[in-house]
C-alpha positions in Angstrom: 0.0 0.0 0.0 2.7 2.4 1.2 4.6 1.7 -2.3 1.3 2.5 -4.5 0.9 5.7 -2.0 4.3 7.0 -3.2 4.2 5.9 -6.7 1.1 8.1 -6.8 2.4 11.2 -5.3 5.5 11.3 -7.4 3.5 10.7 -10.3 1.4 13.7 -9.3 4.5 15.9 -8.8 6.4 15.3 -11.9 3.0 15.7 -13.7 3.2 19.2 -15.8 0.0 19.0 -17.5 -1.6 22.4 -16.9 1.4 23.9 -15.3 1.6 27.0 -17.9 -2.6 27.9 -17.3 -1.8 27.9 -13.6 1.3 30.2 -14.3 -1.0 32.8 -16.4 -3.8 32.5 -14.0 -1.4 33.7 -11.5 0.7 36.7 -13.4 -2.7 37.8 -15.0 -3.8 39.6 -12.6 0.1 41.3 -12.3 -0.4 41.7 -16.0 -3.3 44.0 -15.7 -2.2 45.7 -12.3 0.4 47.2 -14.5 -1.3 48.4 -17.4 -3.8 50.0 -16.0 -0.8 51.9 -13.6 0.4 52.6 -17.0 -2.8 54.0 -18.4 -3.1 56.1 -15.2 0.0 57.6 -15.0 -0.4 58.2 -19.0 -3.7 60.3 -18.1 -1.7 62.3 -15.9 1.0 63.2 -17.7 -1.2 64.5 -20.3 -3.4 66.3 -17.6 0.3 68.0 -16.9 1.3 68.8 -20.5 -2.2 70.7 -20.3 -1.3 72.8 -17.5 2.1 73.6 -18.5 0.9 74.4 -22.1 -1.8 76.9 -20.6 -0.5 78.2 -17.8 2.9 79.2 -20.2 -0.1 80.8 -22.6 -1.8 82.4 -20.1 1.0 84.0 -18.5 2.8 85.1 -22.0 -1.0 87.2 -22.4 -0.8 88.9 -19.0 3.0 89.9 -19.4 2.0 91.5 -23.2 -1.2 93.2 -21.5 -1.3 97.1 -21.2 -1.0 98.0 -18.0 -2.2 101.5 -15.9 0.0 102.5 -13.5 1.3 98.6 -12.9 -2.4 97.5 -12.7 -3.7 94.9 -15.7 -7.5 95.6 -16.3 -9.6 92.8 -15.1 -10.9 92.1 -18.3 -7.3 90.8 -19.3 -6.7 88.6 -16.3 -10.2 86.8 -16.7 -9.6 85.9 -20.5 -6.4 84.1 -19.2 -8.2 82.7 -16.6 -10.7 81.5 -19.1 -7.7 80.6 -21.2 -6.4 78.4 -19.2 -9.6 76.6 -17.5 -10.6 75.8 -21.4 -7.1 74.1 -21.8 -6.9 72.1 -19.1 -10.4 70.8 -19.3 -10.1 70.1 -22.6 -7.5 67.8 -21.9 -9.7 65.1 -21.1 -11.8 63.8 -18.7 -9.2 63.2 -16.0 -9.4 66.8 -15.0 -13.0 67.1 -12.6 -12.0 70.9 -11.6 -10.0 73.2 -12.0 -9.7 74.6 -8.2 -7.7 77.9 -8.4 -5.9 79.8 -11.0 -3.9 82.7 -9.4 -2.6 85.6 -11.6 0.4 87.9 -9.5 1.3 91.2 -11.5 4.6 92.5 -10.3 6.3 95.1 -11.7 8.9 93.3 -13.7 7.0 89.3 -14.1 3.7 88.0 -14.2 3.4 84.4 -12.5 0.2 82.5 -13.1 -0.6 79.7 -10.4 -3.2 77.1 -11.4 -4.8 74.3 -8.8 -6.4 71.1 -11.0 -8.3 67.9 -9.3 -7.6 64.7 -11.7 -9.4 61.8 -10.8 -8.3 58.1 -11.1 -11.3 55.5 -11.8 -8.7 52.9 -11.6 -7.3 53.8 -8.0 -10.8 54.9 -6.5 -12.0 51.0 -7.2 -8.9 49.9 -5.7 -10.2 52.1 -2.4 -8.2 53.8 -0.1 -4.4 53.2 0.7 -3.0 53.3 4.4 -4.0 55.0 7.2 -7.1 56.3 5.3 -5.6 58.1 2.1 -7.2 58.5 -0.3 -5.9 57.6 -3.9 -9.2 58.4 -6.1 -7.7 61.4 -6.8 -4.9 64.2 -7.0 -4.1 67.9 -6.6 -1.4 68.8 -9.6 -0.5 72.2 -9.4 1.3 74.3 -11.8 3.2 77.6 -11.8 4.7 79.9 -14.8 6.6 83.1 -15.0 7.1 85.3 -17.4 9.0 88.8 -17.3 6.4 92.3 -18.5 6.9 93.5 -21.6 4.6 96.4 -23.0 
């Protein structure tokens, strides 16, 4: 009995039937982990080329904007504003808001300061990471400046 008991578990062990399926069944899962990282982090790198793109824009406008006594008319700084909100959430649909975009007129630069949310549909059905963080989402920020010329 003992000699039919080893005969068939070293049968069983050498046996390799199947042995790639249970290989792919277990790095599957790995497999897509990573692509969809991939496709994450590819959605916000474009999200950051927006910003760059339109903060750059918007800040060239301000520093090219007639100025009375050092003060750019409000009409200027909310068409760059507007400028650069249509950018960004033209990007794509990664971008949910656009929280702030900040526009400081010194005397010799204009900086422009933009705020975006981008969202992650991947990481949000993942859930939350340690200690209750939440990864669903990101604040990217972006700053340009750009020296007055009139």
């Amino acid at each position: 009995m003992g000699g039919a008991l080893r005969r068939s578990v070293t049968r069983f062990i050498r046996d390799v039937q199947g042995a790639v399926t249970v290989e792919f069944v277990v790095t599957l899962p790995i497999l897509f982990a990573v692509l969809a990282f991939a496709s994450q982090y590819g959605r916000a790198m474009q999200v950051r080329n927006a910003m760059d793109v339109a903060v750059r824009d918007a800040a060239r406008y301000i520093a090219r904007a007639p100025s009375v006594d050092g003060i750019v008319p409000g009409a200027f700084t909310s068409k760059a504003t507007q400028l650069v909100t249509a950018r960004i959430l033209s990007s794509g649909n990664a971008v949910t808001a656009v929280n702030s975009v900040n526009i400081t007129v010194g005397s010799d630069d204009i900086t422009v300061d933009v705020e975006v949310l981008v969202e992650f549909p991947f990481l949000s059905a993942i859930g939350t990471g340690g200690a209750g963080a939440d990864l669903s989402s990101i604040t990217m920020n972006a700053t340009e400046s750009w020296p007055r010329t009139e």
